[in-house]
Backbone as a printed PyTorch tensor [residue, N CA C, xyz], in Angstrom:
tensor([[[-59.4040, -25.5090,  -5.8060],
         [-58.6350, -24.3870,  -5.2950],
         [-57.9000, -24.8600,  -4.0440]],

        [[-56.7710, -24.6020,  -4.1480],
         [-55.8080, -24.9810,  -2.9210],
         [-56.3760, -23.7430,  -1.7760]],

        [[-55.9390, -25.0300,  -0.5090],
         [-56.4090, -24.1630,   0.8440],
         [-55.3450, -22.4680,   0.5870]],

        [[-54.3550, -22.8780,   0.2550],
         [-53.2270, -21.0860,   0.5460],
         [-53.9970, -20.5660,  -0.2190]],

        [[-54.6690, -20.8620,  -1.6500],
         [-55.4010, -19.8670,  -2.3330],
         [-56.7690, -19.5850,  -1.7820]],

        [[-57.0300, -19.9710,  -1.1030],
         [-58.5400, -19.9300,  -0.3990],
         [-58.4460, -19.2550,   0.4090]],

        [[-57.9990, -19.2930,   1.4360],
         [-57.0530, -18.0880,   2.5960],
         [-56.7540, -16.9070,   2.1100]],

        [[-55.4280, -16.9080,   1.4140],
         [-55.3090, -15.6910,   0.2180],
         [-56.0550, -15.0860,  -0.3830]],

        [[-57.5820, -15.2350,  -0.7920],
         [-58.4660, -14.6840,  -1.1240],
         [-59.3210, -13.8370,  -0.2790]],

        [[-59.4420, -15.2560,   0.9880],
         [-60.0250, -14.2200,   2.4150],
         [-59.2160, -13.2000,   2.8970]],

        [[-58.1030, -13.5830,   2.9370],
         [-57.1520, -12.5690,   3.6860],
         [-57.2880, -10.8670,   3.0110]],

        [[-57.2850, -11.2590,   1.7590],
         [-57.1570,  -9.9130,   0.9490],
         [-58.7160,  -9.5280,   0.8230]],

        [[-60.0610, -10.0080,   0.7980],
         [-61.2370,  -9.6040,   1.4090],
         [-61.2800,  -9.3640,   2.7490]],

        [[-60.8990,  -9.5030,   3.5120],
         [-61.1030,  -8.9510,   4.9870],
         [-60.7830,  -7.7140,   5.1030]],

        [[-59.2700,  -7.8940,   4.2240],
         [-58.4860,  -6.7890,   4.4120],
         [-58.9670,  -5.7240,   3.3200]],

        [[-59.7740,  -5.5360,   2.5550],
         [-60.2690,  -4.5670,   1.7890],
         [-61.4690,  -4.2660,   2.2410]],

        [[-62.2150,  -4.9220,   2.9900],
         [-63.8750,  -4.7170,   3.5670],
         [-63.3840,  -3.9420,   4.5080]],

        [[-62.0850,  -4.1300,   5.5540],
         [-62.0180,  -2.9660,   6.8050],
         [-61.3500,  -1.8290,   5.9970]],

        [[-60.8330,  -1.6270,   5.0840],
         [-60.6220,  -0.0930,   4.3780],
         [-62.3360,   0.5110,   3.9500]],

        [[-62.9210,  -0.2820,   3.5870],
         [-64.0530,   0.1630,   2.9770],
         [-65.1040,   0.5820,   4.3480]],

        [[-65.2290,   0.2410,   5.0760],
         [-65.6900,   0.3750,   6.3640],
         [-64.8520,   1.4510,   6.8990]],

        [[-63.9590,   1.9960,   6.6770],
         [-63.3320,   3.5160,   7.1930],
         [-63.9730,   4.4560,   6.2850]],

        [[-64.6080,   4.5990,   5.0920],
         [-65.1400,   5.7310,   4.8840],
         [-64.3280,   5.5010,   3.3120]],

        [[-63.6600,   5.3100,   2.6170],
         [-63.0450,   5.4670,   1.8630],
         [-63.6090,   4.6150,   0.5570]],

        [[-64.6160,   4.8320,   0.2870],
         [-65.4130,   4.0380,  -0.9780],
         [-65.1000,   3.7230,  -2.1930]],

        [[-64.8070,   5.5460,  -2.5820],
         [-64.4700,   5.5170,  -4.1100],
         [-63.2050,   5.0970,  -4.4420]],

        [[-62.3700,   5.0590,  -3.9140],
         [-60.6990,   4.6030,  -3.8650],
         [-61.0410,   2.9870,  -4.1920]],

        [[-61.4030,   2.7320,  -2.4100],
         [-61.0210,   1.3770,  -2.3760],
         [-62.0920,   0.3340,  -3.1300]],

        [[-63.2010,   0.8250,  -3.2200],
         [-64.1450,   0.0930,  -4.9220],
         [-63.3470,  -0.4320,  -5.5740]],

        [[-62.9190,   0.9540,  -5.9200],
         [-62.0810,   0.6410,  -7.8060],
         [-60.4860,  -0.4750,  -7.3650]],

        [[-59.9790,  -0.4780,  -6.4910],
         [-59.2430,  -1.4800,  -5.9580],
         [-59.6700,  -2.8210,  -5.7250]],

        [[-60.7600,  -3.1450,  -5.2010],
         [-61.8770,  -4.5880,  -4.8760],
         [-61.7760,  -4.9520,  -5.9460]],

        [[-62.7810,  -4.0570,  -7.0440],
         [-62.9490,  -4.3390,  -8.5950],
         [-61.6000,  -4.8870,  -9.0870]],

        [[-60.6220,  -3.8120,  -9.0040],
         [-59.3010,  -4.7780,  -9.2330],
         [-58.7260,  -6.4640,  -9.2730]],

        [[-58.7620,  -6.0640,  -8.3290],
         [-58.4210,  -7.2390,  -7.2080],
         [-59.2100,  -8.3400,  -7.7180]],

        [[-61.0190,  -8.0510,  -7.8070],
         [-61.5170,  -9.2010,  -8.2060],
         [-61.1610,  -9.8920, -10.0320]],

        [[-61.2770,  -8.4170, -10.6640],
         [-60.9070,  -9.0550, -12.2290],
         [-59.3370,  -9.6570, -12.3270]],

        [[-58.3630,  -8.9420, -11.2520],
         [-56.8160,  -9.5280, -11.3670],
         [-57.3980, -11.4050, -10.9120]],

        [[-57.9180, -11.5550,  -9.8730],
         [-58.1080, -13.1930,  -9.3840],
         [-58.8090, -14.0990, -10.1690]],

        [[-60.1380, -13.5240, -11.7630],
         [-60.6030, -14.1200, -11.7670],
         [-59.6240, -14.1570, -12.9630]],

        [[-59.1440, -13.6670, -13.5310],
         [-58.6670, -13.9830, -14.3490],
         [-57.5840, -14.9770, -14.3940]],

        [[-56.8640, -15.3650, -13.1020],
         [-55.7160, -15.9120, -12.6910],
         [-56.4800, -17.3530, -12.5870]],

        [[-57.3860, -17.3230, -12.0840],
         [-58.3510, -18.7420, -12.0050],
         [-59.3520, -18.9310, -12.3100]],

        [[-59.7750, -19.1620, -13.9390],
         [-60.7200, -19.1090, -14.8270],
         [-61.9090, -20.2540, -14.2750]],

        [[-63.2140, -19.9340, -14.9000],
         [-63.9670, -21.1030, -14.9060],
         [-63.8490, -22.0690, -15.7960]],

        [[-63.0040, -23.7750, -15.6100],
         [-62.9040, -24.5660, -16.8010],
         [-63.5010, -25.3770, -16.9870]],

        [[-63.4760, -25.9490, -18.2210],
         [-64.2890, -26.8760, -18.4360],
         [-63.1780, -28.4520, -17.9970]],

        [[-64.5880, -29.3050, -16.8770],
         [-63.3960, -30.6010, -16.1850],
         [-63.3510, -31.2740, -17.1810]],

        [[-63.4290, -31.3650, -18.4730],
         [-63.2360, -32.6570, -19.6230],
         [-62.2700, -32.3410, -20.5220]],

        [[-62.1660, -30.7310, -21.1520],
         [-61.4410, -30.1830, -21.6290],
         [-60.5550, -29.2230, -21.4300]],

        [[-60.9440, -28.6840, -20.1870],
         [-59.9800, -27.5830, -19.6990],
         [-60.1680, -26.2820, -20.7980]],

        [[-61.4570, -26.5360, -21.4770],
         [-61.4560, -24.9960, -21.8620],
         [-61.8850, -23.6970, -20.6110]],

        [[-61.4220, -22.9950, -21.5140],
         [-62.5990, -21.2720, -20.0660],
         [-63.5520, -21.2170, -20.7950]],

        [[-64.4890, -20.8000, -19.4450],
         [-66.0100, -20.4470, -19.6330],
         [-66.7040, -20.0280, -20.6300]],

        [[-67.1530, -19.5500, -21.6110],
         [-67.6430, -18.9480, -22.6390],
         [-67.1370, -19.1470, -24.1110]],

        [[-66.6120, -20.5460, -24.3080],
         [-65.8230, -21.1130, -25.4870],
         [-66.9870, -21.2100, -26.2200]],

        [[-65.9630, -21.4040, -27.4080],
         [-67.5020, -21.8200, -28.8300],
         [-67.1830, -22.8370, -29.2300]],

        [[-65.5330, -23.6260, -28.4520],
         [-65.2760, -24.7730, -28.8630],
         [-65.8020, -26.0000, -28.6230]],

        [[-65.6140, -27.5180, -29.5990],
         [-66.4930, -28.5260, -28.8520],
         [-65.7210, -28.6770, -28.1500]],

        [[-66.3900, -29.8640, -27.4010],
         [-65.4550, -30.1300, -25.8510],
         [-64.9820, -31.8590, -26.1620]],

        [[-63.6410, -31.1520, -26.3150],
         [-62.7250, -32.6690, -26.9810],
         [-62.3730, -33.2560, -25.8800]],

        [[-62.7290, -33.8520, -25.0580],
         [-61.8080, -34.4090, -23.8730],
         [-60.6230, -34.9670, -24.0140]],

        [[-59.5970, -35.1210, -23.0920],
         [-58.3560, -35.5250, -22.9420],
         [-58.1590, -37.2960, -23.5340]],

        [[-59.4800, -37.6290, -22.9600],
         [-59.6390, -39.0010, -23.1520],
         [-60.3770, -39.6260, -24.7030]],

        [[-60.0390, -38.3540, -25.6610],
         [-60.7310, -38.6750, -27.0110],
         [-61.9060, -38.5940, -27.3520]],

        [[-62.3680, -38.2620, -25.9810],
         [-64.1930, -38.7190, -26.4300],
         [-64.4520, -36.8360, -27.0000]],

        [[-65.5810, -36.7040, -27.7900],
         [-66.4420, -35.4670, -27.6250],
         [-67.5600, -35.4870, -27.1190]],

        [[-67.9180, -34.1700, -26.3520],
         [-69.1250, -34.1150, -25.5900],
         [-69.7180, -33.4070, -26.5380]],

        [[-71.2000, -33.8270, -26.1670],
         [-72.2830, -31.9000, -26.8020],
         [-72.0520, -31.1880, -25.6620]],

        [[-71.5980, -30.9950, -24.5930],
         [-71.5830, -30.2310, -24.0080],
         [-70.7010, -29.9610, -22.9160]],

        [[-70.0970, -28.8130, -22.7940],
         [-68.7320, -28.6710, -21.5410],
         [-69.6610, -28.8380, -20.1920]],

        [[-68.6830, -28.7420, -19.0130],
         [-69.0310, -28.9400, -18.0240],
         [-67.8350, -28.2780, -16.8640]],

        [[-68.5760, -26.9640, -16.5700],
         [-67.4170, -25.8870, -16.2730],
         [-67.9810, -25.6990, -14.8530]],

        [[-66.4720, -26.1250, -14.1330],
         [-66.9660, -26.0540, -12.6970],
         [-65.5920, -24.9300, -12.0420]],

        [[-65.6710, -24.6150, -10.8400],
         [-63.7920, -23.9450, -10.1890],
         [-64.1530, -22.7290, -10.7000]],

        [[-62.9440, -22.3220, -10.3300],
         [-62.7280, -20.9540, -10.4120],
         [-63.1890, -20.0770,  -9.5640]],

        [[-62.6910, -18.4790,  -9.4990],
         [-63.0710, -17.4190,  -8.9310],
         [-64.0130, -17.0540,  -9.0010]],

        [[-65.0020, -16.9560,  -7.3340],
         [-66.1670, -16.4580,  -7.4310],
         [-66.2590, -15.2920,  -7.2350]],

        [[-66.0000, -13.9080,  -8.6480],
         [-65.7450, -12.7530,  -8.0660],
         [-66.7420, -12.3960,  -7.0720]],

        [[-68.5100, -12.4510,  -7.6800],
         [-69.4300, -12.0980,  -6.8990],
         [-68.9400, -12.3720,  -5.2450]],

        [[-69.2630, -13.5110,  -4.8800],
         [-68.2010, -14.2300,  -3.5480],
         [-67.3760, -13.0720,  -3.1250]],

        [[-66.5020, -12.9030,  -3.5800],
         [-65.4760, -11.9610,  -2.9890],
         [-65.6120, -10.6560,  -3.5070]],

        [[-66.8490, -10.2130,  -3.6150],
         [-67.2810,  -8.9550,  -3.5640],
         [-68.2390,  -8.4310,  -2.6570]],

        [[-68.6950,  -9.7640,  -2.4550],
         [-69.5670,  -9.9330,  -1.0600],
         [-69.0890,  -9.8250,   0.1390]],

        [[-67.7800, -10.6550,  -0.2600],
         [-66.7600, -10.5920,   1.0930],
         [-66.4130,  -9.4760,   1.5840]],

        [[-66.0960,  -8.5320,   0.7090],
         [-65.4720,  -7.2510,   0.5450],
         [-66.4670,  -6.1180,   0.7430]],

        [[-68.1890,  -5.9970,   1.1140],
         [-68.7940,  -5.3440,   1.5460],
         [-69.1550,  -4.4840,   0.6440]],

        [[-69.3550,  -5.1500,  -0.2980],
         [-69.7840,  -4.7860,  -1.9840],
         [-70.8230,  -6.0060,  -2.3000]],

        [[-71.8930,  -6.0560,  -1.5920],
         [-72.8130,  -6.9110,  -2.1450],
         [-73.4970,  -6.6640,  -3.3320]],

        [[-73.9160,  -7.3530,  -4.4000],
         [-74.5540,  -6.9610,  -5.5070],
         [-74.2530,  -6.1440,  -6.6190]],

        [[-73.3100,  -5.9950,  -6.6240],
         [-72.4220,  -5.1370,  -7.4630],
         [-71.7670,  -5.9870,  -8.6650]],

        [[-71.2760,  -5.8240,  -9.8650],
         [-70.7790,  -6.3480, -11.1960],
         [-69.9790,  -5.6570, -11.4130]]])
């Protein structure tokens, strides 16, 4: 993840944890929630050999010809992370 996207993530958690900290829950929830399914979706968990997303049923063909038994899925959006950030701990 690039540093502007790393920032960009905090920036927009900071900035939704101090709405949520004024009193305004049910609004700005369903906005967080937003926010988190709009990001994770923008930056999936992939697999580093194949570049599949997370929850494939495919094998994992690597770029380099080889096949694995098994992907190896690292990156991506930690919604939990930035739901935490956002003063929504423990929440799905």
């Amino acid at each position: 993840m690039s540093r502007y996207t790393k920032e960009h993530y905090e920036d927009v958690a900071r900035l939704l944890r101090a709405h949520h900290l004024e009193g305004n829950d049910c609004d700005v929830q369903d906005v967080v929630r937003a926010f988190a399914d709009l990001f994770a979706t923008d930056n999936p968990i992939l697999c580093i050999y194949c570049g599949y997303i997370k929850g494939t049923t495919e094998i994992c063909d690597s770029a380099d010809g080889r096949l694995r038994n098994e992907h190896l899925f690292e990156g991506g959006f930690d919604r939990e992370q930035f739901l935490a950030a956002c003063g929504l701990e423990g929440e799905n």
